[in-house]
C-alpha positions as CSV (number, residue, x, y, z in Angstrom):
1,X,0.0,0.0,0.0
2,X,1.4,3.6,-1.4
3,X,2.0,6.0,1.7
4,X,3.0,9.7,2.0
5,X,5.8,11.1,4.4
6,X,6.3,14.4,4.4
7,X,10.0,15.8,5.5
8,X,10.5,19.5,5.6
9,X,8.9,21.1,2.3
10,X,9.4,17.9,0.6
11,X,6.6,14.8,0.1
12,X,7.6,11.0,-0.4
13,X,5.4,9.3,-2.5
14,X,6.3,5.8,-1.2
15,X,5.5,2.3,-2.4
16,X,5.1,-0.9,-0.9
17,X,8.2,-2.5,0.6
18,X,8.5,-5.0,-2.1
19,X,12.3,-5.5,-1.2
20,X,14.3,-4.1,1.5
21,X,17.4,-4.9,0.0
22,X,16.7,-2.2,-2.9
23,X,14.7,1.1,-3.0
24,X,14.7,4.1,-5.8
25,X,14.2,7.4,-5.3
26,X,12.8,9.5,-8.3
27,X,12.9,13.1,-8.2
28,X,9.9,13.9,-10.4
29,X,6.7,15.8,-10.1
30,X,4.5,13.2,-8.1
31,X,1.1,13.4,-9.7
32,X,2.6,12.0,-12.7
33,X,3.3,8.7,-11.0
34,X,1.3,8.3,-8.4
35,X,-0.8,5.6,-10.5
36,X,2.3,4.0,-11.6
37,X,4.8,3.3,-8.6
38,X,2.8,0.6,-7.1
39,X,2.9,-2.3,-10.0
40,X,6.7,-0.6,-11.1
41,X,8.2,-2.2,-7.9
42,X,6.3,-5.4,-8.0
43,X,7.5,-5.6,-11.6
44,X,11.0,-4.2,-11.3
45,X,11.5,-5.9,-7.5
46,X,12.6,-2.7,-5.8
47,X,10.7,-0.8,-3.1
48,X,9.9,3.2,-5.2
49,X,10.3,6.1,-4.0
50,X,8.8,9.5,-5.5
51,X,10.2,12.8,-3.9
52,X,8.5,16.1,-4.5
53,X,8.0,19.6,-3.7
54,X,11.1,20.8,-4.7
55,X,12.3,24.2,-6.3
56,X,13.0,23.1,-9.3
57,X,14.9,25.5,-10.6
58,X,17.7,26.1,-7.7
59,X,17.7,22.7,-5.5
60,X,19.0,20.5,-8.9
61,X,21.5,23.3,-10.1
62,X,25.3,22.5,-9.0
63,X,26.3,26.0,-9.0
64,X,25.1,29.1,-10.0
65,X,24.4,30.3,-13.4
66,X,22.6,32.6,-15.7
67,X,18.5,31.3,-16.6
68,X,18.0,29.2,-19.8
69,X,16.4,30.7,-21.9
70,X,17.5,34.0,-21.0
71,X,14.6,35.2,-19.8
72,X,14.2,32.8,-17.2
73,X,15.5,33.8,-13.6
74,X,19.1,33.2,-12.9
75,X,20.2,29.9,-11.1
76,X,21.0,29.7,-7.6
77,X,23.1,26.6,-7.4
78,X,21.9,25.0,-4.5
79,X,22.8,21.1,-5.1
80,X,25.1,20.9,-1.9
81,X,22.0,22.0,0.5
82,X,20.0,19.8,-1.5
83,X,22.2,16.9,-1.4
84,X,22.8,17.1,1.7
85,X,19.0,17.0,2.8
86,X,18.6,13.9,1.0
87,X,21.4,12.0,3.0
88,X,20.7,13.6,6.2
89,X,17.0,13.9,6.6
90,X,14.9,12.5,4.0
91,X,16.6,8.7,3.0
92,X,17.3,8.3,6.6
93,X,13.5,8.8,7.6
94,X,11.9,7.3,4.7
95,X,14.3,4.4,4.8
96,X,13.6,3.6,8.9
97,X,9.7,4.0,8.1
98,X,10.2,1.4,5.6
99,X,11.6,-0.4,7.0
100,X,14.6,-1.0,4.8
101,X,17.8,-2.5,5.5
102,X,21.2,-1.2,6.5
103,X,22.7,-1.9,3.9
104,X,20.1,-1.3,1.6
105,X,21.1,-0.8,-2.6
106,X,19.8,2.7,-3.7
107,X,19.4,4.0,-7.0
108,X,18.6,7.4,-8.1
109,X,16.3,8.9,-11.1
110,X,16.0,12.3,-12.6
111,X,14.5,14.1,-15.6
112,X,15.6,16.9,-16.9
113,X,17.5,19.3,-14.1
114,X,16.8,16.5,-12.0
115,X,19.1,13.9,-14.4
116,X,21.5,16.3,-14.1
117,X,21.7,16.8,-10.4
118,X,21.7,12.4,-10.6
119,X,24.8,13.1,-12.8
120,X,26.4,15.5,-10.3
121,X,26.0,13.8,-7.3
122,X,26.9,10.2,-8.3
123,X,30.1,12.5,-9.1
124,X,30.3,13.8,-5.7
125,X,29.2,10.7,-3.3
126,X,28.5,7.0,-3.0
127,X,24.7,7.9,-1.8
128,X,23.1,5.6,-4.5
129,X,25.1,2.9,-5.7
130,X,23.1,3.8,-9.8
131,X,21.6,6.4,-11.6
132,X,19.5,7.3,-14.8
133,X,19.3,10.3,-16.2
134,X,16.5,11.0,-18.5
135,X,16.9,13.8,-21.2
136,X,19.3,15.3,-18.4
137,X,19.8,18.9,-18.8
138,X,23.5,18.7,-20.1
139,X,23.1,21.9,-21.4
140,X,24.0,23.5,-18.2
141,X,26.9,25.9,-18.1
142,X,29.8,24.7,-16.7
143,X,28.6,21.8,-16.6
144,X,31.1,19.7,-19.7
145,X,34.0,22.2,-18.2
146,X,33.4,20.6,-14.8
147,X,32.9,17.1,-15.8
148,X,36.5,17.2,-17.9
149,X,38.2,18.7,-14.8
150,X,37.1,16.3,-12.4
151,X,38.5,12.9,-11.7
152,X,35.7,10.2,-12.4
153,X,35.5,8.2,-9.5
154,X,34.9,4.6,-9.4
155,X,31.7,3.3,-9.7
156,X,30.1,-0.4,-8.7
157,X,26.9,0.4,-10.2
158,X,25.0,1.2,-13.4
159,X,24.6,4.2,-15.1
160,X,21.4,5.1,-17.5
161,X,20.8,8.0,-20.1
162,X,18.2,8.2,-22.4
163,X,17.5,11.2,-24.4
164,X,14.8,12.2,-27.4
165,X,15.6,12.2,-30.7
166,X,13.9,15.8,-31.2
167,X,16.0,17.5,-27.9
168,X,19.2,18.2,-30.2
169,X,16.9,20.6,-32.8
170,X,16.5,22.8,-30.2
171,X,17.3,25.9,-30.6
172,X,18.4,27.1,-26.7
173,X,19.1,23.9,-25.9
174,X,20.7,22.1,-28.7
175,X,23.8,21.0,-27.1
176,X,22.6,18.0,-25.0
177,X,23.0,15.6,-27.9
178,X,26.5,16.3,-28.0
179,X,27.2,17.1,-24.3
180,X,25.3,13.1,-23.3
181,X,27.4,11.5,-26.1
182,X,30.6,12.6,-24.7
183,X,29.7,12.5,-20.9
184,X,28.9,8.4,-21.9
185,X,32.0,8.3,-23.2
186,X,34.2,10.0,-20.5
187,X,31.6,7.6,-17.8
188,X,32.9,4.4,-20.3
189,X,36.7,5.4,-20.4
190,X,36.4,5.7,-16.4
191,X,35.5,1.7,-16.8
192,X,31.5,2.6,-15.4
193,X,28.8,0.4,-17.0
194,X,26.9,2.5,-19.0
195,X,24.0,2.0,-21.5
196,X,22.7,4.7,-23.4
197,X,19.5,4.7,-25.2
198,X,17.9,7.5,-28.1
199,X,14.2,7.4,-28.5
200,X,11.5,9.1,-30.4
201,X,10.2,12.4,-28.9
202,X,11.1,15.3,-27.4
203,X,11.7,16.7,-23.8
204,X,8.4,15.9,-22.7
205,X,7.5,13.2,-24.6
206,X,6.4,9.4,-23.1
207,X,7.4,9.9,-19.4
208,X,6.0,6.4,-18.1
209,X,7.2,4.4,-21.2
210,X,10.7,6.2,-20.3
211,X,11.2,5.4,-17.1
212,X,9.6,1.7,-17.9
213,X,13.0,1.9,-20.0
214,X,15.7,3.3,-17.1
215,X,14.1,0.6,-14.7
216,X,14.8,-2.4,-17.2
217,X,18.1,-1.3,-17.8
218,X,19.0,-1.2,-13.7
219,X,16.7,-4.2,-12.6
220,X,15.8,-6.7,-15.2
């Protein structure tokens, strides 16, 4: 049975404990999924996690940096804070009201700012062991700069990136084809398991069928 904790601004859409060996967090709007975590971790075998409530804009932002497009308020760069509210209040809570074990397996998902922020923190930490990024936001300034400059730490896990075949015609943000393509290959050089996956649509297209796609490629 799906439950709700609330921690701070934030709301955990949680599943079932289907396994307390292995739980994913997806940083996503919760609405979207509310109808879908439930028979996802029976399928997929790992207890689902959907966190919300979040600004957007500034909580999955590394550092800050001028809006996109620029129009668009600047952003404030507040990944740290952010980060460091998921390992210190919200996965400890969620995880002891669920129940899950010590040593549990964690995997994180993002979309959009959100797959970048997965990006960046599997960069930063060991907090989830994999990640998929869907249609990450690549794009973001610094962001290739950074990723060259840094040494690629090892990873046990799996990493996942999927992006839509329409996201490179963009106009504003046109660079993401180019930016995944070589973050995959800097990820494979490092000796990280990587799969990579383009699909039809754009930005917003298929959300379900996509993360259907990111769960395969971690679980089954």
């Amino acid at each position: 049975m799906k439950k709700i904790i609330d921690i701070e601004d934030l709301s955990c859409l949680c599943s079932s404990q289907v396994s307390k060996a292995r739980i994913a967090y997806i940083l996503y709007p919760m609405d979207m999924l509310a109808g879908w975590i439930e028979p996802a971790a029976r399928k997929y075998g790992v207890t689902i996690v959907v966190v919300t409530g979040m600004d957007w804009q500034n909580v999955f932002s590394p550092w800050p940096a001028p809006g996109m497009p620029k129009c668009d308020p600047d952003f404030k760069g507040e990944s740290p804070e952010f980060l460091k509210l998921l390992q210190e209040k919200v996965i400890p809570q969620v995880e002891s009201e669920l129940g899950m074990d010590a040593n549990v397996e964690r995997s994180l998902v993002g979309v959009s700012m959100s797959g970048l922020f997965a990006l960046w923190q599997w960069m930063v930490c060991d907090t989830f062991r994999n990640i998929a990024s869907l249609s990450g936001s690549f794009w973001y300034e610094g962001f290739m700069e950074w990723m060259k400059s840094c040494t690629i730490p090892a990873k046990s896990g799996k990493g996942y990136f999927l992006l839509g075949d329409q996201e490179s015609k963009s106009k504003v943000f046109g660079t993401v084809g180019v930016n995944t393509q070589e973050i995959i290959t800097l990820l494979r050089e490092a000796g990280i398991d990587v799969e990579f996956q383009s699909v039809p649509g754009n930005h917003y297209s298929d959300p379900i069928p996509r993360l259907d796609r990111a769960f395969t490629a971690i679980y089954l």
